[in-house]
C-alpha positions as a Markdown table, in Angstrom:
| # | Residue | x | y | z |
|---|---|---|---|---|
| 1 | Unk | 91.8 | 96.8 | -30.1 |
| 2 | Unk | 94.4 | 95.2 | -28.5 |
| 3 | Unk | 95.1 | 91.4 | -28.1 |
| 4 | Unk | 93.8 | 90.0 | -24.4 |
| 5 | Unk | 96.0 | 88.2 | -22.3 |
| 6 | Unk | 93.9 | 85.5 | -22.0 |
| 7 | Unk | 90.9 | 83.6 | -24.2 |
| 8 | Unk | 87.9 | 81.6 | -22.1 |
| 9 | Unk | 88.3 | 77.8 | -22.8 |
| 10 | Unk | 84.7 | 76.0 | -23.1 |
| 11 | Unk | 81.8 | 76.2 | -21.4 |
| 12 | Unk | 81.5 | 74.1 | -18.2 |
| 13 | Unk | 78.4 | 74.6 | -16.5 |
| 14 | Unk | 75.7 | 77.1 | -15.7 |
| 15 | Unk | 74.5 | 77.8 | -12.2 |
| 16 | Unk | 70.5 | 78.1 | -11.4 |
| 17 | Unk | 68.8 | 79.0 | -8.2 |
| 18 | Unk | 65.6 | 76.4 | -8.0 |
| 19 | Unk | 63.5 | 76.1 | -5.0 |
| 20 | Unk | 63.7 | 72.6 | -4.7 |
| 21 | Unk | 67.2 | 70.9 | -6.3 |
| 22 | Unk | 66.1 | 67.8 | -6.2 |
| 23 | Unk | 62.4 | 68.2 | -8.1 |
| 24 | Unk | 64.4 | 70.2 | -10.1 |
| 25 | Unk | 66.7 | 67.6 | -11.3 |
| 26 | Unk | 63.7 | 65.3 | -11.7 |
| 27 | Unk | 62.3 | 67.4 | -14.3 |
| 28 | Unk | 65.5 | 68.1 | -16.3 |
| 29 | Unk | 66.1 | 64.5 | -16.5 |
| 30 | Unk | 62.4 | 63.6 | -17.4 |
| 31 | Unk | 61.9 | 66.4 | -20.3 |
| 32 | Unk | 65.7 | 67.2 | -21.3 |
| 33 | Unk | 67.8 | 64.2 | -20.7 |
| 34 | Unk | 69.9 | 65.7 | -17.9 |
| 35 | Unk | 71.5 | 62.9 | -15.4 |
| 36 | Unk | 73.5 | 63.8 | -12.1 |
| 37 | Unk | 77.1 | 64.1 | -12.6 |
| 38 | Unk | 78.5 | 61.4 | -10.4 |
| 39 | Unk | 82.3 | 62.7 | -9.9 |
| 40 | Unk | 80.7 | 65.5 | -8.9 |
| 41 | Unk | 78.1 | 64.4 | -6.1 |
| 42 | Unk | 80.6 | 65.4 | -3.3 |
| 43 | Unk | 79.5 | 69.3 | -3.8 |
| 44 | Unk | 76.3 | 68.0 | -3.5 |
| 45 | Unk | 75.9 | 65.8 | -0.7 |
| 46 | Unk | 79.3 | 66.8 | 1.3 |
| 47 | Unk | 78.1 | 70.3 | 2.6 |
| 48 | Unk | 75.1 | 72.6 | 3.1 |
| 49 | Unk | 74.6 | 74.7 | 0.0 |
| 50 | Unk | 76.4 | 72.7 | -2.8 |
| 51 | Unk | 75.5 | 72.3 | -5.9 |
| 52 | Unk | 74.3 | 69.3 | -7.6 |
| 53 | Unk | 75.8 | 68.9 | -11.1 |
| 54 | Unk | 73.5 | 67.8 | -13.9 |
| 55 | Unk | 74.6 | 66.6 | -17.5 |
| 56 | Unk | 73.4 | 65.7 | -20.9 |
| 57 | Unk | 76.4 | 64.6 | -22.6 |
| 58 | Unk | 78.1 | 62.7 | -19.9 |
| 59 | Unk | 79.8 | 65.8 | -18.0 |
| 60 | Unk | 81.0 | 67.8 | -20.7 |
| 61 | Unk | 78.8 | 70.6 | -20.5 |
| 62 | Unk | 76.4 | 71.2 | -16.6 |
| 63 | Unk | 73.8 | 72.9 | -15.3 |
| 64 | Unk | 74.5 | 73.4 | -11.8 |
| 65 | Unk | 71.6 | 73.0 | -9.6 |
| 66 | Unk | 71.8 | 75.4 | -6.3 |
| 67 | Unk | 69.2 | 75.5 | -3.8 |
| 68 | Unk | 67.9 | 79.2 | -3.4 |
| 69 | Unk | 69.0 | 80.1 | 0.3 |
| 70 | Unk | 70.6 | 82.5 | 2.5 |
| 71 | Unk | 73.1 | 80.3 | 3.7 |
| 72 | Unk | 74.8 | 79.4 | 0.7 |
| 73 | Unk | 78.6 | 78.9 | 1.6 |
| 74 | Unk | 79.5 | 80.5 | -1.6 |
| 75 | Unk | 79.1 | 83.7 | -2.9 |
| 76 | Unk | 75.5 | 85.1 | -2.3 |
| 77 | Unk | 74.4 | 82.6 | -5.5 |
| 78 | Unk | 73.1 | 83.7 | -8.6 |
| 79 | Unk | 72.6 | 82.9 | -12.0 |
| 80 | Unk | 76.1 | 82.6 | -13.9 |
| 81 | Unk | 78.3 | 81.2 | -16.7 |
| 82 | Unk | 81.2 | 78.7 | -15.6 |
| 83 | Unk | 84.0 | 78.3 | -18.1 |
| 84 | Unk | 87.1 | 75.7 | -18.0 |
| 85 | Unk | 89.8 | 76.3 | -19.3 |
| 86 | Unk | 93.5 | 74.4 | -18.8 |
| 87 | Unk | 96.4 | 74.3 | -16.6 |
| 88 | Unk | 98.4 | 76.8 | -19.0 |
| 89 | Unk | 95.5 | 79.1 | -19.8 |
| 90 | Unk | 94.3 | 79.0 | -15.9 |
| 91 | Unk | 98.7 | 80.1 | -15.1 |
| 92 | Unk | 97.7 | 82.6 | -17.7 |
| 93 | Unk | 94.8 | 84.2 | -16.2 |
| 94 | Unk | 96.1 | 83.9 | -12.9 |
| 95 | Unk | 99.4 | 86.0 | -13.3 |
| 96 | Unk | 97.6 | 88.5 | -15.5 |
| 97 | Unk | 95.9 | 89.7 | -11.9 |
| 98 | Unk | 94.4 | 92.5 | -11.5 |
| 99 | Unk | 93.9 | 93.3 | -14.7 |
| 100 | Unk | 90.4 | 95.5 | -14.7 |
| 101 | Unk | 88.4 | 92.4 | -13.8 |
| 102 | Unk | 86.4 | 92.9 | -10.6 |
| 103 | Unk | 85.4 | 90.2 | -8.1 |
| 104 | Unk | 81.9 | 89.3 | -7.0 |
| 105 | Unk | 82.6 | 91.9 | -4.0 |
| 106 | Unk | 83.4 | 94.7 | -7.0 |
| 107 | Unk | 87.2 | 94.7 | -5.4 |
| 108 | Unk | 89.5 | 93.9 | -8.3 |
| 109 | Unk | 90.3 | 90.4 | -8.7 |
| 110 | Unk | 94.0 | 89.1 | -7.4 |
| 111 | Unk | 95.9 | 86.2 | -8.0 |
| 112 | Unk | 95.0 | 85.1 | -4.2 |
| 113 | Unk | 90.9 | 85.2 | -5.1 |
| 114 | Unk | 91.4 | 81.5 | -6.5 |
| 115 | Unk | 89.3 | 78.6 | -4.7 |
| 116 | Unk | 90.5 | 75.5 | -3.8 |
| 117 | Unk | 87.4 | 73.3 | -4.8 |
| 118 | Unk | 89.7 | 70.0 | -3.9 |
| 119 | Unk | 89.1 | 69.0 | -7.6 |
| 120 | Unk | 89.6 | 71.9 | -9.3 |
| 121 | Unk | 90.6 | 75.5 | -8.6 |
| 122 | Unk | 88.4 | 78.1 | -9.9 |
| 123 | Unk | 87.8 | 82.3 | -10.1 |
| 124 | Unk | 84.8 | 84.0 | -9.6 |
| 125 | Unk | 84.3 | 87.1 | -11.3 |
| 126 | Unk | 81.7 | 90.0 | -12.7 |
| 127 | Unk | 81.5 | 92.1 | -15.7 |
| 128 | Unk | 80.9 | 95.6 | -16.1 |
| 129 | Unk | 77.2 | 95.0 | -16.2 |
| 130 | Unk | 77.3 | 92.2 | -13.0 |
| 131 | Unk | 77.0 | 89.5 | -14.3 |
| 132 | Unk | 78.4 | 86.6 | -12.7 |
| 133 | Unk | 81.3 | 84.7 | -13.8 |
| 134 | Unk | 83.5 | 81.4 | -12.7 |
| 135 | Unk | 87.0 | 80.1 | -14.5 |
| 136 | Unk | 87.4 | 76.4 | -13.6 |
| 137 | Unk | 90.7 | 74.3 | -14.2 |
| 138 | Unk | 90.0 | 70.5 | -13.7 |
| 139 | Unk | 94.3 | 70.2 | -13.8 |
| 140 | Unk | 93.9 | 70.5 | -9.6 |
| 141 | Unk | 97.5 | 69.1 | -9.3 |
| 142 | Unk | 99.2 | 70.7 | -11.8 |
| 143 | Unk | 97.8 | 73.9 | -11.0 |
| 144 | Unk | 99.3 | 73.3 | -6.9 |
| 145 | Unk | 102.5 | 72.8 | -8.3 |
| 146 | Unk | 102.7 | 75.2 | -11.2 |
| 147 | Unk | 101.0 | 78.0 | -9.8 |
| 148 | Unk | 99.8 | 78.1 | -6.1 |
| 149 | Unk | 103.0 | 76.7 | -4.7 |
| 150 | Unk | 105.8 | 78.9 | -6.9 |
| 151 | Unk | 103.8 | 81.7 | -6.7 |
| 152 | Unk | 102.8 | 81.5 | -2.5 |
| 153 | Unk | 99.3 | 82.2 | -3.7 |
| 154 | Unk | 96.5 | 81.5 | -0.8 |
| 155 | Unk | 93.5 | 80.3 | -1.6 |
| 156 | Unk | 90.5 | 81.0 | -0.9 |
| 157 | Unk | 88.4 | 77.5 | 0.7 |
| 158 | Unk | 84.6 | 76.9 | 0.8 |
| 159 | Unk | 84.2 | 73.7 | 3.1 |
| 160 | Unk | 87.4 | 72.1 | 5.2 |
| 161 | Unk | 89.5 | 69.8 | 3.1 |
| 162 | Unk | 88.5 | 67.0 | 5.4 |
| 163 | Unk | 84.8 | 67.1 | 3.6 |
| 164 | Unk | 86.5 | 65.7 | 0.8 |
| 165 | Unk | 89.2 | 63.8 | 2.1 |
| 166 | Unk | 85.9 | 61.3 | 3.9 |
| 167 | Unk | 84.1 | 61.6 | 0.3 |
| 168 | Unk | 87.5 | 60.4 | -1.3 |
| 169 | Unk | 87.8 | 57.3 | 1.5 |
């Protein structure tokens, strides 16, 4: 077998669908110690459809916590596995495009699939067998300079940059 291009960093975050994100982050606080993320509140609370982030050790490992809805900005939502991973691994990925890894649309992915998430960039992906995938890099401006901006790459954008330009102040 040969050697990939590129190894997953660690495991960032899950995303669930729940009826209700706010009971639901009542109850994973109350029975499994999980506390809202606060760097992250902007996805929640800047746009329709966001998720709200959700810890037990402080941020280093999520649940994310999507309302279950048709008008999710996103991807149609569903159950998935985020990884991060860093700046050079992220480059790595990146450049390595397409490489027999298909896009939530089943179109392989390309370098220009990344998402500007204006505090990290990230890929979303499927395997053979649909399950959902996202590779986030936290590096946002070494990744602008490094990578989007040598390479022309244009990203993809879920909300206008002015959502979190007001959250920032």
């Amino acid at each position: 077998m040969s050697q990939p291009k590129f190894q997953m960093g660690r495991l960032d975050h899950v995303h669930l669908r729940v009826p209700d994100r706010e009971a639901a982050a009542r109850w994973y606080a109350q029975y499994l110690g999980f506390e809202p993320v606060e760097k992250y509140e902007f996805w929640a609370t800047g746009f329709e459809g966001g998720p709200l982030q959700i810890s037990a050790d402080g941020g280093k490992t999520m649940l994310a916590l999507f309302e279950a809805s048709d008008g999710h900005p996103m991807v149609p939502q569903v159950t998935g596995v985020a990884f991060s991973t860093d700046a050079k691994g992220f480059s790595a990925f990146a450049r390595s495009l397409p490489n027999g890894i298909e896009g939530p649309s089943g179109q392989p992915l390309q370098i220009h699939d990344v998402v500007d998430l204006d505090m990290c960039w990230a890929y979303n992906f499927v395997d053979p067998w649909g399950n959902h995938f996202e590779l986030n890099c936290y590096e946002y401006e070494r990744i602008a300079t490094e990578l989007i901006a040598p390479d022309r790459v244009e990203a993809q954008r879920y909300w206008p940059r002015e959502l979190y330009q007001r959250h920032q102040g």
